[in-house]
C-alpha positions in Angstrom: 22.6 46.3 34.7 24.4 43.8 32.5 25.0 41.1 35.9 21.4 41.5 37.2 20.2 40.3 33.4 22.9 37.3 33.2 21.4 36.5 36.8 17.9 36.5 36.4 18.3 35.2 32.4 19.7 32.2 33.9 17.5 32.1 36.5 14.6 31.8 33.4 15.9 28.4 32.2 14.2 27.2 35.7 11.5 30.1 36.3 9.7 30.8 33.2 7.2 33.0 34.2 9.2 35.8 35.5 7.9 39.9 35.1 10.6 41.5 36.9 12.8 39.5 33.8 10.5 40.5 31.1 10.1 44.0 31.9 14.4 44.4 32.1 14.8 42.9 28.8 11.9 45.0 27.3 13.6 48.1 28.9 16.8 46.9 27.1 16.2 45.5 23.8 12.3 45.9 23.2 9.1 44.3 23.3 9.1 40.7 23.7 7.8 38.8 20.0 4.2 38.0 20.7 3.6 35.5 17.9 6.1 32.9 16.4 8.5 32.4 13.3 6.2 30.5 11.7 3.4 33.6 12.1 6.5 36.1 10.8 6.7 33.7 7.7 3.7 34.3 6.8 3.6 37.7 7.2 6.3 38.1 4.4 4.9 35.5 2.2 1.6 34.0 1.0 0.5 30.4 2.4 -0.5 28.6 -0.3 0.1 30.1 -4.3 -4.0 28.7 -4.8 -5.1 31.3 -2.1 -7.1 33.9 -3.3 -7.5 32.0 -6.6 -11.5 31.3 -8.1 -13.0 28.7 -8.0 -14.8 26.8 -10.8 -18.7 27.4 -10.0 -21.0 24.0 -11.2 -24.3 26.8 -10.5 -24.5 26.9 -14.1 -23.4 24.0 -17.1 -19.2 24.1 -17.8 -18.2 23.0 -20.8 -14.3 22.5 -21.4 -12.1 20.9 -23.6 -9.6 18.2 -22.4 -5.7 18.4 -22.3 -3.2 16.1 -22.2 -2.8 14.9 -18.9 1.1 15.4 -18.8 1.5 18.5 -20.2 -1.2 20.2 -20.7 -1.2 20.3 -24.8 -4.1 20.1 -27.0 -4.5 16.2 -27.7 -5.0 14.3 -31.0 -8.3 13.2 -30.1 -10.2 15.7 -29.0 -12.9 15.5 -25.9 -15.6 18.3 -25.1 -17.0 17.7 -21.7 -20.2 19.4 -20.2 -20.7 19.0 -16.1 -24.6 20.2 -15.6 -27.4 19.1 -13.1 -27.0 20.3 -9.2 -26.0 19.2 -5.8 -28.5 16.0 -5.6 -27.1 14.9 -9.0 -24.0 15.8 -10.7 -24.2 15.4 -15.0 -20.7 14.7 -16.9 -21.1 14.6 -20.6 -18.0 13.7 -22.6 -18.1 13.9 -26.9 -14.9 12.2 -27.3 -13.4 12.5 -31.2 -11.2 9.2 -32.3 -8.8 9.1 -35.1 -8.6 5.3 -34.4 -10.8 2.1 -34.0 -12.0 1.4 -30.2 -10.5 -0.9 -27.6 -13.7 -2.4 -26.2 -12.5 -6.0 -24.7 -14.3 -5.1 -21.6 -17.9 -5.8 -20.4 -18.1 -7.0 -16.9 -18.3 -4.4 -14.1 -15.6 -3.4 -11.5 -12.9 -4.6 -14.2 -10.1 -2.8 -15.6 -11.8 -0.5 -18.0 -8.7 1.7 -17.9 -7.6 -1.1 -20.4 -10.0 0.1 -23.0 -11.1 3.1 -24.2 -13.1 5.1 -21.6 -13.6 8.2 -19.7 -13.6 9.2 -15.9 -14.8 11.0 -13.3 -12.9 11.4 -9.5 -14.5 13.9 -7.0 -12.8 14.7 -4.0 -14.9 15.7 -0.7 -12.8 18.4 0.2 -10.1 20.5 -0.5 -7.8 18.2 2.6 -5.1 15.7 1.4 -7.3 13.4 3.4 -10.2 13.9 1.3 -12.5 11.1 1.0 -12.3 10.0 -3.2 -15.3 8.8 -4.9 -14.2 7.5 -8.9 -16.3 6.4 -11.8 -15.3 4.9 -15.1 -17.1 4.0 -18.0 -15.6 2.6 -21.2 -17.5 2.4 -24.7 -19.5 -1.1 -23.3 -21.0 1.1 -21.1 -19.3 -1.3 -18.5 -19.0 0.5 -14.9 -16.0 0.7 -12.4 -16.3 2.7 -9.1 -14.5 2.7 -6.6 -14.4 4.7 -3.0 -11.1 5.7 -2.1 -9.4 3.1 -4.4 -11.9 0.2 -2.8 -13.9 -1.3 -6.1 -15.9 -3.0 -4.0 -18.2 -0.1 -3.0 -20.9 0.3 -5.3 -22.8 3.7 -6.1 -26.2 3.3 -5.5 -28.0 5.0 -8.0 -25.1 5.6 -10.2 -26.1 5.8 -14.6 -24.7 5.9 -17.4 -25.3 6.2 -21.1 -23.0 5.2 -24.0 -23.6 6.2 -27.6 -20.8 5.2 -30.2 -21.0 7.5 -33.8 -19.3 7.7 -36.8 -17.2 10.4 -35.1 -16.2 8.3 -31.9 -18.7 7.8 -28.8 -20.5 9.9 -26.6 -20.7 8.9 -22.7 -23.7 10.5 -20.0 -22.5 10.2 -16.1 -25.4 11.0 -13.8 -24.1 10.9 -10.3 -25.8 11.1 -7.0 -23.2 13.9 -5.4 -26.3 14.3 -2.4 -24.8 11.0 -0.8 -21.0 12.3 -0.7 -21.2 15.0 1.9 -19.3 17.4 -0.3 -17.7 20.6 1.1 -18.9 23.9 0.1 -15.7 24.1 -2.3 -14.5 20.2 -2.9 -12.3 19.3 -6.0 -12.5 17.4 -9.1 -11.3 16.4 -12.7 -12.7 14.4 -15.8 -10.5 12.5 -17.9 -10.2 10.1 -21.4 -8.0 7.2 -21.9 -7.5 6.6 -25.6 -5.5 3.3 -26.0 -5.8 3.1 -29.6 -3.5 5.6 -29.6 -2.1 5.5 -26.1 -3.4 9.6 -25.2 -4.7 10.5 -21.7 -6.2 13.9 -21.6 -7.9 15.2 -18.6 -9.4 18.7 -17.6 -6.7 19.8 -15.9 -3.2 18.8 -16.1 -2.5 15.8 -14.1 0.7 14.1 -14.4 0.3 12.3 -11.5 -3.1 10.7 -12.5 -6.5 11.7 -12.3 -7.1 11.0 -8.5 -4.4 13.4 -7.1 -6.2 15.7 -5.1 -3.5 18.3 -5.7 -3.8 17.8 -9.6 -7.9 18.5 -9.3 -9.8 21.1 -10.0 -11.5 23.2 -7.1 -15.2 23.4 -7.7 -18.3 24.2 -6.0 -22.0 24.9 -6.6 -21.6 28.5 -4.9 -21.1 31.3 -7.0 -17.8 33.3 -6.3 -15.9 31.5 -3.8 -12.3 31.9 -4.0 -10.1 29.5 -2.5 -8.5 31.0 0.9 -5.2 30.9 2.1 -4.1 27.3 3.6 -2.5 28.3 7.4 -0.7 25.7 9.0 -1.6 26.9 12.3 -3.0 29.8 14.5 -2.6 31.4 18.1 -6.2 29.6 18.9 -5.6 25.8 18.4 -4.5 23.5 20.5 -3.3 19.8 21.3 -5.7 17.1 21.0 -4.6 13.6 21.7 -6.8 10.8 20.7 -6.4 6.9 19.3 -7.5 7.0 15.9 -8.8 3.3 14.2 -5.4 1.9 12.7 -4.8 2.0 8.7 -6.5 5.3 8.7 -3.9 7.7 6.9 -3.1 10.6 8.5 -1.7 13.5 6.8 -0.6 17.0 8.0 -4.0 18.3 7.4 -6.0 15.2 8.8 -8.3 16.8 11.9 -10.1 14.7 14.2 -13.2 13.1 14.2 -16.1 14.7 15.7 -16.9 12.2 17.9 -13.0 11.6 19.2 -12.0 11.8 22.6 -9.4 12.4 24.2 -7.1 9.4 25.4 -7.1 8.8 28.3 -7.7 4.7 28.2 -6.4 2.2 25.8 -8.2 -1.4 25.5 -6.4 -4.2 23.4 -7.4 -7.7 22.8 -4.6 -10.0 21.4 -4.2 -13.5 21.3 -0.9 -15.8 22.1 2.2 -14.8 19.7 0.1 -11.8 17.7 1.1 -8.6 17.2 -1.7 -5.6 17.5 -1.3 -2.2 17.0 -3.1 1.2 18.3 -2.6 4.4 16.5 -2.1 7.5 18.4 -2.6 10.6 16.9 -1.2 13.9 18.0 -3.4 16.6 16.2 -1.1 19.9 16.9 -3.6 23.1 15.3 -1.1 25.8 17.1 1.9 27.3 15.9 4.2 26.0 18.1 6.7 23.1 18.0 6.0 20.5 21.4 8.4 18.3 22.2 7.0 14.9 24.3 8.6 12.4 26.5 6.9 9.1 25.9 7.2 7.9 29.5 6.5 3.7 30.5 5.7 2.3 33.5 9.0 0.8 34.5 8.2 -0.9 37.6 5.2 -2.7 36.1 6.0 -6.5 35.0 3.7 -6.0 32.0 5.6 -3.8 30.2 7.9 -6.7 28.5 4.2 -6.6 26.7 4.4 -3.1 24.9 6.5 -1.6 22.7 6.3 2.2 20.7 7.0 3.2 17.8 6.6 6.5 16.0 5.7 7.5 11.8 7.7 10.1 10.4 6.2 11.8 6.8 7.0 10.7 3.5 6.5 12.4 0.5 5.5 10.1 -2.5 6.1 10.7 -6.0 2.8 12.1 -6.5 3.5 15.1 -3.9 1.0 13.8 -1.8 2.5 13.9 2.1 1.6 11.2 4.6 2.7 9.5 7.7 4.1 6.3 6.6 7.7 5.7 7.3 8.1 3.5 10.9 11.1 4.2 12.9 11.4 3.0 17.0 11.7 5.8 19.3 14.8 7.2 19.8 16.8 6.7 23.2 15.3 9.7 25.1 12.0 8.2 24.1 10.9 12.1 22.7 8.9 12.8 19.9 8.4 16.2 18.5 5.0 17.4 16.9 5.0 20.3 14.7 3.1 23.3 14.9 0.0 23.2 12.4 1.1 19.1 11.8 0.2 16.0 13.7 2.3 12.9 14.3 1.3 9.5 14.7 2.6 7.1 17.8 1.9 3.7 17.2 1.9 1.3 20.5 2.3 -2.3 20.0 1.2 -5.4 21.9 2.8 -9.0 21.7 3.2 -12.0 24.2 3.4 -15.3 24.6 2.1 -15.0 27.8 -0.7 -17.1 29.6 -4.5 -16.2 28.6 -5.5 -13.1 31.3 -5.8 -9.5 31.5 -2.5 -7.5 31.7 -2.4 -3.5 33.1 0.2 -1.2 32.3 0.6 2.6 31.7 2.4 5.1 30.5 2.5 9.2 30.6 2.9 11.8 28.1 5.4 14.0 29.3 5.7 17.8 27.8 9.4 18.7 27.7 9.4 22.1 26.1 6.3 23.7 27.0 4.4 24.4 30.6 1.6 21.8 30.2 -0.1 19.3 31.9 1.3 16.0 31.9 -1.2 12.8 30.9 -1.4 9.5 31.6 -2.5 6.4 29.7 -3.6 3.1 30.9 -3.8 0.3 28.6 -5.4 -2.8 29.4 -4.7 -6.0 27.6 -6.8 -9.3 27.3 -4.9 -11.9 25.9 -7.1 -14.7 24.9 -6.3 -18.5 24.8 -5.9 -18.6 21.2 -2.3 -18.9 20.3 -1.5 -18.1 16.4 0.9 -20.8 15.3 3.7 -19.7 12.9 4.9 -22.4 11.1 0.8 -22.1 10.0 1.0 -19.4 8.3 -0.2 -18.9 4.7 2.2 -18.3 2.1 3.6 -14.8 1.5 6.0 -13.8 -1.0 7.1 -10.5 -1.9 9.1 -10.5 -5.2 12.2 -9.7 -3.2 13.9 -8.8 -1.2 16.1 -7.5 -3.9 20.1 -7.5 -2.8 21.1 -6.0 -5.8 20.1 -2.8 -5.8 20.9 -1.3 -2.6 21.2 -4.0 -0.1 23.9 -5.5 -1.5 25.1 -7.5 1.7 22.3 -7.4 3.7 20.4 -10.3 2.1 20.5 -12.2 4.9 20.0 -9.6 7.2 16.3 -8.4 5.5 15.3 -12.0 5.1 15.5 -12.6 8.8 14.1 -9.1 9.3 11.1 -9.8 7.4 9.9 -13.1 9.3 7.5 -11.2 11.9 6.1 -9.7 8.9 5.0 -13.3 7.8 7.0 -12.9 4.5 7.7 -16.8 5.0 8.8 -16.7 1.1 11.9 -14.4 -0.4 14.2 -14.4 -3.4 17.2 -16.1 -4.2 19.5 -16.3 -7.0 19.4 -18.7 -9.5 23.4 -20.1 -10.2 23.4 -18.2 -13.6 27.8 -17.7 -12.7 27.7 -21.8 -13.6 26.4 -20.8 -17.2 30.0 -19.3 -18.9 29.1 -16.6 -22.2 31.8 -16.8 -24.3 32.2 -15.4 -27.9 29.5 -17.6 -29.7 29.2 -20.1 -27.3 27.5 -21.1 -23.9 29.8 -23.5 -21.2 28.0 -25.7 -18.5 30.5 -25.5 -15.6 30.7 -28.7 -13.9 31.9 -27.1 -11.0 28.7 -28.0 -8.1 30.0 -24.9 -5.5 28.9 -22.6 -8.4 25.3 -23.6 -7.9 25.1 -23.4 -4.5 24.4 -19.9 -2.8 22.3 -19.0 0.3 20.8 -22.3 0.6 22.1 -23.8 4.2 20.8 -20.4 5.3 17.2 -20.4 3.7 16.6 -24.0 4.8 17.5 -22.9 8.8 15.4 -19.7 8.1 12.8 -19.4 5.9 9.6 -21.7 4.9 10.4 -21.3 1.1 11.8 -19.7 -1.6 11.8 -18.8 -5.3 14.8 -18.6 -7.5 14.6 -15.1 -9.3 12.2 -14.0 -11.7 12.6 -16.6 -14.6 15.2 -18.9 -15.0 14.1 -19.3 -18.8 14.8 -15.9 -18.6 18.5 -16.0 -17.1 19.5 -18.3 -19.5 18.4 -15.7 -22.6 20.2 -13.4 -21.4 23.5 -15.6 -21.5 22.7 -16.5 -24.9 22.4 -12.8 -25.7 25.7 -12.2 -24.1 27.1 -14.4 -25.8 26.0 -13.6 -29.2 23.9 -16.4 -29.6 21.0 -16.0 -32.0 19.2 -19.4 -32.3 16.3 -19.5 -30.0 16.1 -21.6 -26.4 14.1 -24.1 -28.2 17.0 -24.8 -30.3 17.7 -28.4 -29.7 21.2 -27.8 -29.2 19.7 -24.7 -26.3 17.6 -26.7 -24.9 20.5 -29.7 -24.2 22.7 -27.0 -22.5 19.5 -25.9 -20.3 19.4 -29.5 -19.3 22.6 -29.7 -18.5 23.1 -26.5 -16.1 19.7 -27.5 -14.5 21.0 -31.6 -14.3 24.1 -30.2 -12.7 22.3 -27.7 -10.3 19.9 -30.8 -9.0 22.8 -33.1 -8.1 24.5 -30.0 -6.0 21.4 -29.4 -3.8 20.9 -33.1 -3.4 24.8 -33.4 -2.4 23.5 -30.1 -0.1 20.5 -31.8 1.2 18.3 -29.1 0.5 14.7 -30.2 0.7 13.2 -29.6 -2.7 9.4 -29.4 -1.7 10.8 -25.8 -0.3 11.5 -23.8 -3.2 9.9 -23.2 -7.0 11.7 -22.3 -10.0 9.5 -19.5 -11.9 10.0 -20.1 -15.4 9.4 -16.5 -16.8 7.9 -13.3 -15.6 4.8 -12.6 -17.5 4.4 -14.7 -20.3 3.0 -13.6 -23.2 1.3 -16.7 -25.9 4.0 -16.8 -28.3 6.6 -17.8 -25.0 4.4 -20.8 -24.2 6.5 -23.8 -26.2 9.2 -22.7 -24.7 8.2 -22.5 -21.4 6.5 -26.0 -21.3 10.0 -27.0 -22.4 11.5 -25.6 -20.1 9.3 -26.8 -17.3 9.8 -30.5 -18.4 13.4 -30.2 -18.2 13.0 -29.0 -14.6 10.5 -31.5 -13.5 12.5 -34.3 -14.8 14.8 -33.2 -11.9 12.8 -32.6 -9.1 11.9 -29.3 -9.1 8.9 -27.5 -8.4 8.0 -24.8 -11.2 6.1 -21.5 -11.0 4.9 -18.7 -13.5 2.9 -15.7 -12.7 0.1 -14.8 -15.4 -0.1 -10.7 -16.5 -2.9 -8.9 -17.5 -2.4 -10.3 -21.6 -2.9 -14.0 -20.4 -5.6 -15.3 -21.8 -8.0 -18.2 -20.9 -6.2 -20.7 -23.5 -2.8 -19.9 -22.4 -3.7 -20.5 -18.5 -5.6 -24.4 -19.9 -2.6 -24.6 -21.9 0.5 -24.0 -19.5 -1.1 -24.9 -15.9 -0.4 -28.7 -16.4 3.2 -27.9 -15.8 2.7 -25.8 -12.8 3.2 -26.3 -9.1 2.5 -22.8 -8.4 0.5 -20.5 -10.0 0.7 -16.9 -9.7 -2.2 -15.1 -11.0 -2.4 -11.1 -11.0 -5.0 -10.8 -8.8 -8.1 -9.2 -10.9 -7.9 -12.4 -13.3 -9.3 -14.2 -10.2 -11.7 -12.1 -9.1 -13.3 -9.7 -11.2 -12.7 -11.0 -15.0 -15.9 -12.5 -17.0 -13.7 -15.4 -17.1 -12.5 -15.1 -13.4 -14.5 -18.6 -12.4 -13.4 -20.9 -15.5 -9.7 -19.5 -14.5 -10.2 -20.5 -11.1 -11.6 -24.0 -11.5 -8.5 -24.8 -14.2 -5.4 -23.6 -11.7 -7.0 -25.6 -9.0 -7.7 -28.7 -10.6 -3.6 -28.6 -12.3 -1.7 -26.8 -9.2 -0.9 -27.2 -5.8 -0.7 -23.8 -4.7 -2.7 -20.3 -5.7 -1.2 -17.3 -5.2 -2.4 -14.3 -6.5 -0.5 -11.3 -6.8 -0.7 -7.4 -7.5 1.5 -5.5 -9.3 1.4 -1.3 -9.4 4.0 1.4 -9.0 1.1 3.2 -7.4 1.3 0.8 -4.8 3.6 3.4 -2.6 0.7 6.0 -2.1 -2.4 3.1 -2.6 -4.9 2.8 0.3 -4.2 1.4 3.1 -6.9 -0.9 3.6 -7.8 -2.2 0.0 -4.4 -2.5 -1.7 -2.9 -4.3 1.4 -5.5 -5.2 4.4 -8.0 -6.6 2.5 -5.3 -9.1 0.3 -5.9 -11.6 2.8 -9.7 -11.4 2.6 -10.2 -11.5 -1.0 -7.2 -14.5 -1.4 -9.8 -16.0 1.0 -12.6 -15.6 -1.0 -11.5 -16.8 -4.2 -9.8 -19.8 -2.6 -5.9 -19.0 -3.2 -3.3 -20.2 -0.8 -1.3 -17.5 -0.6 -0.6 -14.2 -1.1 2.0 -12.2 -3.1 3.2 -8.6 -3.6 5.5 -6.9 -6.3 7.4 -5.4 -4.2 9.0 -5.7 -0.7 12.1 -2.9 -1.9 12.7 -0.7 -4.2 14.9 -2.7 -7.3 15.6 0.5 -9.2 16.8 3.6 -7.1 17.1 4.6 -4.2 13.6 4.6 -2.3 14.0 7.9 -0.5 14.0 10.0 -3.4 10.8 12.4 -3.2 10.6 13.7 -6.5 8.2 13.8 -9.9 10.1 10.9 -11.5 8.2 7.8 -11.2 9.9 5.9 -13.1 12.9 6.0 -10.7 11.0 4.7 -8.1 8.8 1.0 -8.3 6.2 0.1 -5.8 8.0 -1.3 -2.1 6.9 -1.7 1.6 10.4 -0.5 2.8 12.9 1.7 2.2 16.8 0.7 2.9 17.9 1.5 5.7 22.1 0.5 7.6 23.8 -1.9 9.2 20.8 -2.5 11.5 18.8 -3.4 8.5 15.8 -1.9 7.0 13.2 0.8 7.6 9.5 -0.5 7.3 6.6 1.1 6.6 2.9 1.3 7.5 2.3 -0.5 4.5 4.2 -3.5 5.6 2.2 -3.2 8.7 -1.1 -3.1 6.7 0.4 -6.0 4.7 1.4 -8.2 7.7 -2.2 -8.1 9.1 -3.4 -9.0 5.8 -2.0 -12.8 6.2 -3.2 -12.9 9.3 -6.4 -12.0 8.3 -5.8 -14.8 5.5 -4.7 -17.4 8.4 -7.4 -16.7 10.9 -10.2 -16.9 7.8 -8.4 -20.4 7.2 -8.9 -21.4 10.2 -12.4 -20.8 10.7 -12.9 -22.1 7.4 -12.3 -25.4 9.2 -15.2 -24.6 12.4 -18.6 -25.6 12.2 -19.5 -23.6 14.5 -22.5 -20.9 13.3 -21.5 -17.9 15.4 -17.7 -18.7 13.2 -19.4 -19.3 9.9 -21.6 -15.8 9.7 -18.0 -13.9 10.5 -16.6 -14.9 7.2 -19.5 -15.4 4.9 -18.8 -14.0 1.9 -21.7 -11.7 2.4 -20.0 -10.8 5.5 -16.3 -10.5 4.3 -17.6 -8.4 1.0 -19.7 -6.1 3.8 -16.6 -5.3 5.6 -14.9 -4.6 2.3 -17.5 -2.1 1.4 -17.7 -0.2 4.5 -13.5 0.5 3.5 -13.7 1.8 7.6 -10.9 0.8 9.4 -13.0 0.6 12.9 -15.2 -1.3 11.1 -12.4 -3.9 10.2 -10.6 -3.5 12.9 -13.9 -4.6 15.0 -14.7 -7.5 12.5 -11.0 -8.8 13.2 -11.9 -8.6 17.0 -14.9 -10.7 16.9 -13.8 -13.7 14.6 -10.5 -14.2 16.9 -13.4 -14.2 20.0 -15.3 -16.8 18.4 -12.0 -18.6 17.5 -11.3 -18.7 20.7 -14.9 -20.0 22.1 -14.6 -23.0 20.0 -10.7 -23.4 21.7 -12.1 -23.4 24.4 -14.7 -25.8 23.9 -12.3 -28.2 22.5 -9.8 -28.1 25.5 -13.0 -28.4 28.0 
């Protein structure tokens, strides 16, 4: 008996469907498991430790007190909250107690009221990850930010609010139109306070993580006793459905199809000369089995130099929130695995430099470890006669990327792996080794090969560069190491700044390195009192030849923009100074009548886990808009751990659109992605800017540009993109004819 089951159990590897096998091994060891691991699991423990829990019912008013958002203690200022009305409008009444005076700097809608004392409201549509987020803030102005899924550029129609201040503190009425947000039976919420006077965030439940994690939010609904059921990952019933899914949506491993998605069978890109576009495809796996997938090419086709895959893995941010978002090329077998009850996300890229035509290729997805139809794709690609020129581009800088923190000795290596990205700007070092700390005393070296660094490289590589965050800065800190306590606008300071920067001049001149390439930023976020010291700083440097740059934070004020933009060839405005401030216009008007270049910038740790369209697709748009030149990020990599980490800590971890990777450099991300299409986005608008053509001119009206903005739909975006490079390319066409 034992040879006739080694014979016919080998004989399975090629013959799965066998009953004379099945009923031996039955005979000998049993019945045959009829459901998988994964259905054992769960067998012996719970799915989810919500299932089974209740649910907070809105049927009737709730009234609650608020907790501190970290850890759930009672809070110094105290915050009653009643949620009332039904499901065509939803009421939120906070009677917030404060021990302090108000911060109330704030009036002007769509700002950032989280600056000032205020109070919130963020409703999630469902109990998925991929819930659709709908937030509201109010501060004690009565001054109103929303904002759908992290987009402040959709407005609430029929949104109102009421704000009473009292001896007490203030009192705030929301009256939302829920009936327009499609909620679920059971959806989730939470309410929140931010008390700056004395820096205390409460919230209704506790929410480390912020007020707009859906895992942090409360389950709610306006049917009475619902209980919240156990999350499966999968069941015997589901099935594979493949489909292309509108790129920048993010997918996580509870995202489900569209109703209206088919499945993919065709694929139809439109590119023009030298430009990168992308197609998602998503594999939406609802069983509990593990498929494994050959992604198979069309080798013998002459298009397929054209077309490239590559595949996004899940990455857990510091939130908790899970998301595919990592980018990694296939590996040499060209086999992706999908989970059971997960989905993974194949991304298929299109470049050429190839003549203006239609190209044809295909490609089959093959099943490796599972009896199942095989499937074939065919793409079709029309490459118009629009070529995007490179050396064009806007300006993109990244505040990076760093080499000291784990990229050590790949500098080089990122800098040249970041130039399809359009990151045309990067980091280097300032010579601070030439300035010598010593016991009470700072030495010039006049040695020139301390000042030079990567400069023969930049100039063959790159379109431009900054020297570090501040070289006002740098130098502090060797007075501070030195035990120096006079400050840098000390005469005898400011002679040894000249000197280092004298001496730094005369070794890139002796270098030929073209100064028009690079700024020197004086400080990172200046605050007033830094000012004097700055502008002498920046005279020092101009008297030389260079070009000098400063960003301006959140604290810069009107006066102190008037004030230091004289000495400024680039000026690096956080973005929300430009666009949304009461004072965004007169800002504006000053940088462009004193600098050369306008490059606003964002700045968030919550940049890792921000949307995908509105943090980074829509940059380019909105630099467009408020006529900047360029476009800048904090950060391209991580500058204080490493960037893998997937824990609670977010301090360990800043804001970055890649992680570190080996030898072969880094890993990007779909951010970086998202982030790359947003200069193109700001190079295409450019270039319309200069058509007169009317069909060209309605694409990027502002009405148009804030309409695509609002929609936050990726296929809507995605479709807008598509028509302004056709019109682009009508007028190219005229123009050669």
């Amino acid at each position: 008996t034992g040879t006739i089951v080694f014979t016919y159990a080998y004989n399975i590897i090629r013959n799965t469907e066998s009953a004379f096998i099945e009923n031996i091994l039955t005979h000998l060891y049993g019945p045959m498991r009829k459901n998988s691991r994964r259905e054992q699991l769960r067998m012996k423990k719970q799915d989810s430790v919500e299932a089974g829990a209740a649910v907070c019912c809105l049927a009737e008013p709730v009234e609650a007190e608020l907790l501190v958002s970290k850890d759930g203690s009672k809070p110094k200022n105290p915050t009653r909250i009643r949620i009332s009305g039904d499901r065509g409008v939803m009421v939120v009444e906070f009677f917030c107690k404060a021990a302090k005076p108000l911060s109330a700097k704030f009036t002007r809608n769509d700002d950032t009221l989280w600056n000032d004392d205020c109070v919130e409201v963020v409703i999630a549509d469902s109990l998925k990850t991929s819930a659709r987020l709908y937030h509201f803030i109010v501060n004690v102005n009565n001054a109103v930010y929303d904002a759908q899924n992290g987009n402040p550029a959709w407005n609430c129609p029929n949104f109102k609010s009421t704000v009473v201040q009292n001896p007490e503190g203030f009192y705030v009425k929301m009256e939302i139109p829920v009936s327009e947000f499609h909620l679920d039976n059971v959806f989730r919420m939470n309410v929140g306070r931010e008390q700056i006077s004395d820096k205390e965030i409460t919230s209704w439940t506790k929410a480390p993580n912020g007020f707009s994690i859906p895992a942090d939010m409360k389950p709610v609904s306006y049917t009475p006793g619902q209980t919240l059921a156990a999350e499966r990952t999968g069941n015997k019933d589901g099935k594979l459905f493949i489909t292309q899914v509108p790129l920048f949506t993010r997918i996580y491993p509870d995202s489900t199809p569209q109703p209206e998605a088919k499945e993919l069978k065709d694929i139809r890109i439109t590119l023009p000369g030298n430009d990168l576009e992308i197609v998602q495809i998503v594999f939406f796996n609802t069983t509990d089995e593990n498929y494994v997938f050959r992604i198979e090419p069309e080798l013998r086709s002459e298009n397929g130099d054209i077309f490239s895959f590559s595949e996004l893995f899940n990455w857990r941010a510091v939130t908790g929130e899970v998301f595919a978002e990592i980018e990694s090329s296939l590996n040499q077998a060209n086999l992706i695995t999908v989970p059971g009850g997960e989905n993974k996300v194949l991304l298929l890229k299109a470049k050429t430099d190839r003549t203006p035509g239609t190209y044809k290729w295909s490609f089959e997805i093959v099943p490796v470890n599972v009896s199942m139809e095989k499937r074939k794709v065919h793409v079709t690609a029309t490459v118009l006669p629009l070529v995007m020129d490179e050396a064009e581009m806007p300006p993109c800088y990244g505040y990076g990327p760093y080499s000291f923190s784990w990229a050590w000795d790949k500098r080089q290596l990122y800098w040249s792996q970041l130039k399809p990205y359009h990151f045309n700007y990067v980091m280097a070092a300032e010579p601070h080794g030439a300035i010598l700390a010593e016991k009470g005393k700072l030495t010039i070296s006049d040695d020139l090969s301390l000042y030079i660094q990567d400069e023969s490289f930049l100039s063959a590589n790159v379109k431009g560069w900054l020297y570090g965050y501040g070289v006002v800065s740098r130098f502090k800190d060797k007075m501070k190491q030195a035990g120096i306590e006079k400050p840098f606008g000390d005469p005898d300071m400011l002679a040894l700044f000249d000197k280092w920067c004298a001496n730094w001049a005369r070794a890139l001149k002796s270098a030929d390195v073209d100064f028009s390439r690079f700024t020197v930023p004086l400080q990172d976020e200046p605050r007033t009192n830094h000012l004097p010291e700055l502008i002498s700083a920046a005279e020092i440097l101009k008297k030389y030849g260079f070009q000098v740059s400063s960003n301006f934070a959140t604290w810069s004020t009107v006066d102190d923009i008037r004030h230091f933009a004289p000495y400024l060839h680039t000026a690096i405005p956080w973005e929300t100074m430009v666009t949304s401030r009461d004072s965004a216009d007169e800002i504006k008007q000053i940088l462009k009548q004193n600098c050369s270049q306008i490059m606003p910038y964002l700045c968030s740790r919550s940049g890792n886990f921000s949307p995908l369209q509105s943090y980074f697709r829509f940059r380019g748009i909105r630099t467009f808009l408020l006529g900047g030149d360029g476009i800048v990020l904090w950060a391209v990599n991580s500058w204080s751990n490493n960037d893998y980490r997937s824990d609670e800590e977010k301090k360990l971890n800043g804001a970055f659109l890649i992680h570190h990777g080996d030898e072969r450099g880094f890993v990007p991300t779909l951010r970086l992605e998202a982030f790359r299409e947003a200069v193109e986005d700001l190079y295409y608008l450019k270039l319309a800017e200069k058509s007169s053509s009317p069909a060209v001119k309605a694409l990027i009206a502002p009405e148009k540009l804030n309409e695509v903005m609002i929609k936050d739909d990726p296929a809507v975006t995605a479709a807008w993109h598509e028509e302004l490079i056709r019109a682009l390319t009508d007028i190219s066409r005229e123009k050669n004819d």
